[in-house]
mmCIF file of the N, C-alpha and C atoms, coordinates in Angstrom:
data_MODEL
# 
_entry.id   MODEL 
# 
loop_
_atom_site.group_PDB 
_atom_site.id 
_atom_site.type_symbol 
_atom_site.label_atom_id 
_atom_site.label_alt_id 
_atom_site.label_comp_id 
_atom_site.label_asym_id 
_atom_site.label_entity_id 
_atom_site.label_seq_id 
_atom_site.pdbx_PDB_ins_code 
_atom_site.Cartn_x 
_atom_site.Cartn_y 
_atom_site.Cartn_z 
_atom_site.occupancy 
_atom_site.B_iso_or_equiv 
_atom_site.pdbx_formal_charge 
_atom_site.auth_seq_id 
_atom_site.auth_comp_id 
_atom_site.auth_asym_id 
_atom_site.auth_atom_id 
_atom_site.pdbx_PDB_model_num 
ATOM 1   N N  . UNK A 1 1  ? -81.748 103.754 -0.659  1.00 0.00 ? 1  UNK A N  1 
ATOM 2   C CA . UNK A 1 1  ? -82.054 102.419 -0.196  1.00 0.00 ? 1  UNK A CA 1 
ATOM 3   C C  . UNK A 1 1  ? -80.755 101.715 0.194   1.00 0.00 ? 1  UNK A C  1 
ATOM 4   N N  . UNK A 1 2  ? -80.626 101.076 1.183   1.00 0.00 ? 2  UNK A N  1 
ATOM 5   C CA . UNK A 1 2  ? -80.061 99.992  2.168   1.00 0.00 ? 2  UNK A CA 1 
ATOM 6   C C  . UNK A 1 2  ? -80.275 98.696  2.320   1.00 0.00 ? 2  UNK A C  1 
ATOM 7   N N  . UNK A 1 3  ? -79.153 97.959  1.872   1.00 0.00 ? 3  UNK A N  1 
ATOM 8   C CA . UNK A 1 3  ? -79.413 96.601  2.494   1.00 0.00 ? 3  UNK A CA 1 
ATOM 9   C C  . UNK A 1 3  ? -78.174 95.861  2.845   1.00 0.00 ? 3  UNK A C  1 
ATOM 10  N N  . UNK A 1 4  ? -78.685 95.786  4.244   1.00 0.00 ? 4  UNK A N  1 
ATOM 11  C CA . UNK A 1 4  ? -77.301 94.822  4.704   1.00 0.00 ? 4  UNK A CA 1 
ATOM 12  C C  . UNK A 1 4  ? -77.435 93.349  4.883   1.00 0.00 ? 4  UNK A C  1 
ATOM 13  N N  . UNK A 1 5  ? -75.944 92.992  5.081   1.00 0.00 ? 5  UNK A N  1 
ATOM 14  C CA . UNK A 1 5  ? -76.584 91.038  6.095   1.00 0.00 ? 5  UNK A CA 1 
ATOM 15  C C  . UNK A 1 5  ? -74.753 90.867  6.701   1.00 0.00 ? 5  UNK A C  1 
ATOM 16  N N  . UNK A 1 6  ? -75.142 89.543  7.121   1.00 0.00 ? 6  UNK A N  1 
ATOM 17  C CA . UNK A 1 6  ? -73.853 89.451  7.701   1.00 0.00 ? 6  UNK A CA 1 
ATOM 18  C C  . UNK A 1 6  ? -73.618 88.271  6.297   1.00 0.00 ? 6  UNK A C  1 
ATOM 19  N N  . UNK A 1 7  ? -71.841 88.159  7.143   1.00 0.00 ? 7  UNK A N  1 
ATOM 20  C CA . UNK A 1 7  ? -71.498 87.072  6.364   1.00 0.00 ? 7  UNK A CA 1 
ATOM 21  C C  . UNK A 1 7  ? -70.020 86.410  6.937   1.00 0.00 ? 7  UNK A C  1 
ATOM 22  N N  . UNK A 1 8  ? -69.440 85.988  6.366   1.00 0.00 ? 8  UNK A N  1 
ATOM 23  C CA . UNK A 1 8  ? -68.068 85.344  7.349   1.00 0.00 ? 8  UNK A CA 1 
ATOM 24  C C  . UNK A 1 8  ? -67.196 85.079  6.181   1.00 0.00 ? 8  UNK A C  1 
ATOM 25  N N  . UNK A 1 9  ? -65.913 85.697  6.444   1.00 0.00 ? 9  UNK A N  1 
ATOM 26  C CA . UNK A 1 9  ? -64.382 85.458  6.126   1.00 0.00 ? 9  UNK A CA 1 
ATOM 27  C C  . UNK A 1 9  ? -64.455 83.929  5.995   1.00 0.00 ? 9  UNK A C  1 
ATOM 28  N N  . UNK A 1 10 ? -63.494 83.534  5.404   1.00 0.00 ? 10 UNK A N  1 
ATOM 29  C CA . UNK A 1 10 ? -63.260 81.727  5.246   1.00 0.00 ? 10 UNK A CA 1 
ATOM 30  C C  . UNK A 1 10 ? -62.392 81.622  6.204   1.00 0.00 ? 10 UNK A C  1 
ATOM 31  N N  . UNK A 1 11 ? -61.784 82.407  7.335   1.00 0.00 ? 11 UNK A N  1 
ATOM 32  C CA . UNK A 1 11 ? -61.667 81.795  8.407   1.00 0.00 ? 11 UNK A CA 1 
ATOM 33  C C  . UNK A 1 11 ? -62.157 81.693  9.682   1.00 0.00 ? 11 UNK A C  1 
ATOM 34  N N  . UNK A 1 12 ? -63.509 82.586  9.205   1.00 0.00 ? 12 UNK A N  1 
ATOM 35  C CA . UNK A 1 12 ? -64.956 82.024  10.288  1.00 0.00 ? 12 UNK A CA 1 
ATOM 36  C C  . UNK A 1 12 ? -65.235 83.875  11.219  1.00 0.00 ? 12 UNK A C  1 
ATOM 37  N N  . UNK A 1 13 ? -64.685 84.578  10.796  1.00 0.00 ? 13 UNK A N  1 
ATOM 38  C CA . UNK A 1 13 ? -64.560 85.859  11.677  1.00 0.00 ? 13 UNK A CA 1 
ATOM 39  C C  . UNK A 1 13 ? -66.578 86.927  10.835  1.00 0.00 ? 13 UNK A C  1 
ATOM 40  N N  . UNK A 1 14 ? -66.958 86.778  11.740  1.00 0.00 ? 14 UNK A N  1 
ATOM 41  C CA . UNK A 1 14 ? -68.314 87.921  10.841  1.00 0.00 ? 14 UNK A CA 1 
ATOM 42  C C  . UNK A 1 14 ? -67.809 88.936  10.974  1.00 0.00 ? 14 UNK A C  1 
ATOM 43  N N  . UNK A 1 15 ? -68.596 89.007  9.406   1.00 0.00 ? 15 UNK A N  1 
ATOM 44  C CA . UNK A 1 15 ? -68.209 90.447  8.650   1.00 0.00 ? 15 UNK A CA 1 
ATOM 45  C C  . UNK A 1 15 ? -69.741 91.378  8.051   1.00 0.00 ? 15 UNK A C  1 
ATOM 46  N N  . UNK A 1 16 ? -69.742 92.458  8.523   1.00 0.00 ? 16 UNK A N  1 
ATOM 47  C CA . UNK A 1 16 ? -71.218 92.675  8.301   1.00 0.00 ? 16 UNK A CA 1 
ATOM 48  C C  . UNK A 1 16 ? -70.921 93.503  6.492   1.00 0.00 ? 16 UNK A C  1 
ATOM 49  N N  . UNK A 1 17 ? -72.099 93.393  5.505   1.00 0.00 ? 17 UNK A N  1 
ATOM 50  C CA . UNK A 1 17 ? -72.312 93.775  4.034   1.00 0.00 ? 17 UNK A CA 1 
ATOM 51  C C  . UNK A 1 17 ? -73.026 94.677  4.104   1.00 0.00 ? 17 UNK A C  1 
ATOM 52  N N  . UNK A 1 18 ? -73.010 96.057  3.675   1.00 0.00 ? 18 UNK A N  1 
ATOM 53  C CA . UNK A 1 18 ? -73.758 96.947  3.278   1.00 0.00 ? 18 UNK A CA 1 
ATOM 54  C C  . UNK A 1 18 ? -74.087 97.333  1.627   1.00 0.00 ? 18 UNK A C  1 
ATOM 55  N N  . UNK A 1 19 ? -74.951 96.872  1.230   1.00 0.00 ? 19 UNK A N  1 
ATOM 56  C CA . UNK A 1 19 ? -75.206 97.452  -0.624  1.00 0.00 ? 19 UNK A CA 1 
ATOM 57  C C  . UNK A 1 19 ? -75.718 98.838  -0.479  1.00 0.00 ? 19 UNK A C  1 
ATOM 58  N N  . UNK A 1 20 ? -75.322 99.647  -0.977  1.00 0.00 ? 20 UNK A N  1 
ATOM 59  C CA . UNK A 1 20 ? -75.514 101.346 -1.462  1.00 0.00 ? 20 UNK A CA 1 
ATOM 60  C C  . UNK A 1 20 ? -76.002 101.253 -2.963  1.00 0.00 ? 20 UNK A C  1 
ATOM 61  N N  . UNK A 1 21 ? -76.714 101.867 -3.278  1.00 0.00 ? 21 UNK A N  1 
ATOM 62  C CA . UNK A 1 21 ? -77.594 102.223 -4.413  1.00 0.00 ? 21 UNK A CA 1 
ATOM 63  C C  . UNK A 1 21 ? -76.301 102.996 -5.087  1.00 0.00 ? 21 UNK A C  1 
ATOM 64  N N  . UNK A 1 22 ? -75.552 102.595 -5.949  1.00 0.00 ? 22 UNK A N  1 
ATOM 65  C CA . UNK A 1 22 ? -74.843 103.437 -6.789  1.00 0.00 ? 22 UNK A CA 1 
ATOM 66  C C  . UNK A 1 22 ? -74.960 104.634 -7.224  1.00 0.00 ? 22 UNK A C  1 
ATOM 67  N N  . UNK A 1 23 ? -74.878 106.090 -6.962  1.00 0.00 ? 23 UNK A N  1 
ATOM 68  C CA . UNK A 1 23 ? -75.287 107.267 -7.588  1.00 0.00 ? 23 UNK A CA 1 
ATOM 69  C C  . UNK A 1 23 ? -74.858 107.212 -9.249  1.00 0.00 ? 23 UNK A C  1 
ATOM 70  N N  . UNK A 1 24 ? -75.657 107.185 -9.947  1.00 0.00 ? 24 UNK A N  1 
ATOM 71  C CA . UNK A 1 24 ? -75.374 107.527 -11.422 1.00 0.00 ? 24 UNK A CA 1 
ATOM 72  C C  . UNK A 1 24 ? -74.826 106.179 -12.355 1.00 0.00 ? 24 UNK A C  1 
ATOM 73  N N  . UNK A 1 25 ? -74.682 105.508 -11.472 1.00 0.00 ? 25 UNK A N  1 
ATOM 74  C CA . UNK A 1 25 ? -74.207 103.934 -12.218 1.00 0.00 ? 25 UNK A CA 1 
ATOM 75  C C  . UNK A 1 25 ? -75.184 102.982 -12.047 1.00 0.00 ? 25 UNK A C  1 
ATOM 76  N N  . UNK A 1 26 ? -76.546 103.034 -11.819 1.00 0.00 ? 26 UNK A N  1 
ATOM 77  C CA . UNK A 1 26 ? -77.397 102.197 -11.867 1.00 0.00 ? 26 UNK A CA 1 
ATOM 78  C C  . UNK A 1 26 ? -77.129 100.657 -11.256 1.00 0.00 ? 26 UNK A C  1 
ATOM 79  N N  . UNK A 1 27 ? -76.216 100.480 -10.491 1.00 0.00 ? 27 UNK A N  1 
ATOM 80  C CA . UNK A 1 27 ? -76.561 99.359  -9.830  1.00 0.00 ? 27 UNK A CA 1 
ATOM 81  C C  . UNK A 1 27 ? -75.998 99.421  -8.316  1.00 0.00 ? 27 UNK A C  1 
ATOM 82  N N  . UNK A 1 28 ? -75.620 98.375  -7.630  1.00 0.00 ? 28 UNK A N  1 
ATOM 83  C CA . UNK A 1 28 ? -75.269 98.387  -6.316  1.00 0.00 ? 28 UNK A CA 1 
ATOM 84  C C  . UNK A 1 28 ? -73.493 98.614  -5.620  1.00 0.00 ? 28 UNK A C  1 
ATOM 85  N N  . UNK A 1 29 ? -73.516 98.759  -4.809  1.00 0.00 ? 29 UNK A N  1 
ATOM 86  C CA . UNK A 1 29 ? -72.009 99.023  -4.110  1.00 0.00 ? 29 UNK A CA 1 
ATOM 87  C C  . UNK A 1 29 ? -72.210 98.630  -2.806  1.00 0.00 ? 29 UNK A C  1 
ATOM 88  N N  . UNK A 1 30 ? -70.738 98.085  -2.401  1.00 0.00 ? 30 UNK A N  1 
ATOM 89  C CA . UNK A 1 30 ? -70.908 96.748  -1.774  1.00 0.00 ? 30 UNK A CA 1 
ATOM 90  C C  . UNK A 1 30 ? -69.509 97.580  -0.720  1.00 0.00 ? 30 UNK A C  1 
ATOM 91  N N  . UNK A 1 31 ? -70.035 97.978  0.276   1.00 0.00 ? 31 UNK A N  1 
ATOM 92  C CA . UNK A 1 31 ? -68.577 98.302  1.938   1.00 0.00 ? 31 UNK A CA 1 
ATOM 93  C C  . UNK A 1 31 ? -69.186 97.037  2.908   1.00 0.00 ? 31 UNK A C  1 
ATOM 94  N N  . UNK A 1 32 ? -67.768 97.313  3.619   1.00 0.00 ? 32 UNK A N  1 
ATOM 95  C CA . UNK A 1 32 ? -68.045 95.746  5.090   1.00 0.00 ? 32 UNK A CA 1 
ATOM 96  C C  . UNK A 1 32 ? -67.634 96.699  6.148   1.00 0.00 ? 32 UNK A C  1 
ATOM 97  N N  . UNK A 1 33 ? -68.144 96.181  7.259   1.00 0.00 ? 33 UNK A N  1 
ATOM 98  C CA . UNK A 1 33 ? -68.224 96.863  8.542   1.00 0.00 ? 33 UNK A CA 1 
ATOM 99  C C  . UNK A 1 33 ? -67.963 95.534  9.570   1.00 0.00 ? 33 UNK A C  1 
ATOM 100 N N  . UNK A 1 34 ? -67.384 96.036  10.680  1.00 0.00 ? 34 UNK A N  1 
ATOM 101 C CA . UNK A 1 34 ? -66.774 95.168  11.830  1.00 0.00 ? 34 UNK A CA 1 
ATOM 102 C C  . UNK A 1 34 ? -67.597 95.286  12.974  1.00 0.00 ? 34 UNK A C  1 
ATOM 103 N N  . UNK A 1 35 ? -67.433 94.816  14.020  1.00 0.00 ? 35 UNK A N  1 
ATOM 104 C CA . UNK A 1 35 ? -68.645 94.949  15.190  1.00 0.00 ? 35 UNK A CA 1 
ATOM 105 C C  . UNK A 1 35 ? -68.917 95.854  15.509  1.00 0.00 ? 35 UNK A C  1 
ATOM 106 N N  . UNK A 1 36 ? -68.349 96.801  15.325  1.00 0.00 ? 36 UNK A N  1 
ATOM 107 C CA . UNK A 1 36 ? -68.063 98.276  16.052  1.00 0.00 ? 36 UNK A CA 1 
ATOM 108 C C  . UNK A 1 36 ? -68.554 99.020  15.003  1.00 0.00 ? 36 UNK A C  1 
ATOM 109 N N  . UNK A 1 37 ? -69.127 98.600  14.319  1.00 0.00 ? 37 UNK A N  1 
ATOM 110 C CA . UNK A 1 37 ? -69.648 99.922  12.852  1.00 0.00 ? 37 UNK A CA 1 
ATOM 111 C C  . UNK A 1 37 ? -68.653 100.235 11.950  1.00 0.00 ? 37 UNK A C  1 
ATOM 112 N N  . UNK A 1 38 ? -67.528 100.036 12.484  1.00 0.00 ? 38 UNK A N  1 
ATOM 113 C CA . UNK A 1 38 ? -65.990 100.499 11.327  1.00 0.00 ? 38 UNK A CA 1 
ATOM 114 C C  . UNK A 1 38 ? -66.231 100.118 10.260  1.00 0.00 ? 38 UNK A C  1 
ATOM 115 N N  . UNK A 1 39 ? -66.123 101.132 9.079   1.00 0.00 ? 39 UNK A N  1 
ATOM 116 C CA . UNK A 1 39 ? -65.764 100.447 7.698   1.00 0.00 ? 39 UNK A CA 1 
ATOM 117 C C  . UNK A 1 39 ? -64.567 100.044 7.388   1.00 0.00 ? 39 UNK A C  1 
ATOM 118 N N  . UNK A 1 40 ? -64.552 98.640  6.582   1.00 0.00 ? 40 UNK A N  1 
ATOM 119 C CA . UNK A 1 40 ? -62.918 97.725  6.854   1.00 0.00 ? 40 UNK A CA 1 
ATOM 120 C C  . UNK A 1 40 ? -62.573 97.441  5.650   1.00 0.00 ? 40 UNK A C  1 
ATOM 121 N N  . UNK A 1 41 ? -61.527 97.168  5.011   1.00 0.00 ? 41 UNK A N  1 
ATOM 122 C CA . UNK A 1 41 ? -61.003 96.481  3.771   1.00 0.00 ? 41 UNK A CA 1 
ATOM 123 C C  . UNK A 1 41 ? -60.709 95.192  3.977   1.00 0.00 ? 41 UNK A C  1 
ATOM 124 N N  . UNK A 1 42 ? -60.148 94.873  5.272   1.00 0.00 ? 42 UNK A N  1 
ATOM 125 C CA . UNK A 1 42 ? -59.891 93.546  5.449   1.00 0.00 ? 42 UNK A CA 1 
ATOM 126 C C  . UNK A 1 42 ? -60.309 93.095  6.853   1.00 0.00 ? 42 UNK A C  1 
ATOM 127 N N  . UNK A 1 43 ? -60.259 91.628  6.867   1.00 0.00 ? 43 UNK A N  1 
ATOM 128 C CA . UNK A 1 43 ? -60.540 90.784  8.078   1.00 0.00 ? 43 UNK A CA 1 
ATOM 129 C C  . UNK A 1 43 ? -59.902 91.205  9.144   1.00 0.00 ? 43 UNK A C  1 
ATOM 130 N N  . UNK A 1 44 ? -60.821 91.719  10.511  1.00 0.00 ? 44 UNK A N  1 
ATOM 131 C CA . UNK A 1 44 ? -59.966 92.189  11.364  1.00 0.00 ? 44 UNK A CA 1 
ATOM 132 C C  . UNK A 1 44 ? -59.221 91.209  12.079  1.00 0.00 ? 44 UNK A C  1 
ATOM 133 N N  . UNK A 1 45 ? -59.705 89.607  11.912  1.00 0.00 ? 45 UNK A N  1 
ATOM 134 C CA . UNK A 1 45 ? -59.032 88.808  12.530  1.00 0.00 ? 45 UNK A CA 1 
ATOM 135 C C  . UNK A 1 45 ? -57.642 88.087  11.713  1.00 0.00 ? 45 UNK A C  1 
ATOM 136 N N  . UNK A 1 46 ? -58.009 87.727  10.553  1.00 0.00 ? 46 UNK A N  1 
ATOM 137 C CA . UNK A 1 46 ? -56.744 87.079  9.574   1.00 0.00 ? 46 UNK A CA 1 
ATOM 138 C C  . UNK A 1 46 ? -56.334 87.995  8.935   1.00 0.00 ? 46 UNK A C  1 
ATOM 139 N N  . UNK A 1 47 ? -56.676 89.086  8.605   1.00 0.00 ? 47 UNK A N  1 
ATOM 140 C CA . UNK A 1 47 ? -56.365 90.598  7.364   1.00 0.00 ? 47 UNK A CA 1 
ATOM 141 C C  . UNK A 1 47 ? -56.045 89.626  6.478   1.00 0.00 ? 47 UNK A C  1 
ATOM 142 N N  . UNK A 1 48 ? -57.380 89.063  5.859   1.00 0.00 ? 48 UNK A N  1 
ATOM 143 C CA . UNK A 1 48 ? -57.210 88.614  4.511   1.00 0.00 ? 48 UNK A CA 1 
ATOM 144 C C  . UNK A 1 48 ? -58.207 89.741  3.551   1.00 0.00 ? 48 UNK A C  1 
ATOM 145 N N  . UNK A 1 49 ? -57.689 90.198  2.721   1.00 0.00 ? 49 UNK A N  1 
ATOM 146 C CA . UNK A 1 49 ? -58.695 91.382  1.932   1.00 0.00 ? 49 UNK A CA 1 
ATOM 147 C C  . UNK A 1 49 ? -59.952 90.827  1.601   1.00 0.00 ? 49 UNK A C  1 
ATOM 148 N N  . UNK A 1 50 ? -61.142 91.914  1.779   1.00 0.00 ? 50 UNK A N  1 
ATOM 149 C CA . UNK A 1 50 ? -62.587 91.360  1.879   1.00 0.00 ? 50 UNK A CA 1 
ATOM 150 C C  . UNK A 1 50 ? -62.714 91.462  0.667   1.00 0.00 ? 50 UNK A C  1 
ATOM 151 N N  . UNK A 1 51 ? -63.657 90.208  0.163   1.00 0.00 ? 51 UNK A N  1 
ATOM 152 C CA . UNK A 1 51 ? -63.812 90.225  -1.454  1.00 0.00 ? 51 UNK A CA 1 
ATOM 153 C C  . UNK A 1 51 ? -65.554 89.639  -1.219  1.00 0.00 ? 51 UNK A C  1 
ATOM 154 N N  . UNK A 1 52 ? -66.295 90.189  -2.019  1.00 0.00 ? 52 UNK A N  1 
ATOM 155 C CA . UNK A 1 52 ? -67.851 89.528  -1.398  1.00 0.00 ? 52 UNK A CA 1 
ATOM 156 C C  . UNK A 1 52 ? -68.168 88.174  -2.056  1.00 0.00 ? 52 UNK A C  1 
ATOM 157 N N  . UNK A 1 53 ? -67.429 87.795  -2.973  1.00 0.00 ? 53 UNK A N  1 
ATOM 158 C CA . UNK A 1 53 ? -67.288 86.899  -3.501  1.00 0.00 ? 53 UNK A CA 1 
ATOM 159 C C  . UNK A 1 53 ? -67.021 85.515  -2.507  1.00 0.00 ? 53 UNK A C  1 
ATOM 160 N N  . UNK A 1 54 ? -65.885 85.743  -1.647  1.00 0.00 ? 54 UNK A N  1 
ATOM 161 C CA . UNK A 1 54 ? -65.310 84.809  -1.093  1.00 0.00 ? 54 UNK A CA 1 
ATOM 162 C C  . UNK A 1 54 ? -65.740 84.516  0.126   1.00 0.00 ? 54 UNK A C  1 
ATOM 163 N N  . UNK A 1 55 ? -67.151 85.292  0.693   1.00 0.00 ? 55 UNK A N  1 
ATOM 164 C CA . UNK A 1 55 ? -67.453 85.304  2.340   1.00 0.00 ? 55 UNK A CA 1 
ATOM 165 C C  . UNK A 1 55 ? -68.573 84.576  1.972   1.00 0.00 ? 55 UNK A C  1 
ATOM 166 N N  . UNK A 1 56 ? -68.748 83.666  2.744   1.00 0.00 ? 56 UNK A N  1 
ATOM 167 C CA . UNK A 1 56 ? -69.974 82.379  3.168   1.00 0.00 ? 56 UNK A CA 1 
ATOM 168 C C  . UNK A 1 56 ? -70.778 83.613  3.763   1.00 0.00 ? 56 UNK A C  1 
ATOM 169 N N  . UNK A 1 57 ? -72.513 82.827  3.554   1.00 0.00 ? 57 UNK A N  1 
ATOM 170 C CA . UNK A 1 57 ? -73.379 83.391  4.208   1.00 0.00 ? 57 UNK A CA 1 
ATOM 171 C C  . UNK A 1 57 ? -73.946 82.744  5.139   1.00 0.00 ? 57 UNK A C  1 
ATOM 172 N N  . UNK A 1 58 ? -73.402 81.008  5.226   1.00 0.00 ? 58 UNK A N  1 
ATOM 173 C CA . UNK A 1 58 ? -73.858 80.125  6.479   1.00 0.00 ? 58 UNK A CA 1 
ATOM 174 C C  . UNK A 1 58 ? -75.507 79.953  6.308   1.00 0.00 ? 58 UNK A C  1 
# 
């Protein structure tokens, strides 16, 4: 199971959320993806490190 959404950097750039079903750890896991499908660590516009904590969902 899959679930994504978007969301935005605090300096306004969307950032898309993917949750992955954890294998063997019973809960969720959390990668970000850029327009292009890339999986990213950071903001491709400010490279501020993605934290899911800190991205607005608007």
């Amino acid at each position: 199971m899959v679930y994504s959404q978007v969301a935005y950097c605090p300096c306004g750039q969307e950032v898309w959320l993917e949750y992955i079903r954890a294998q063997g750890e019973g809960g969720w896991r959390c990668r970000f993806f850029d327009e292009q499908n890339q999986e990213i660590s950071a903001c491709p516009a400010c490279g501020r490190p993605l934290n899911e904590d800190e991205l607005d969902s608007r």
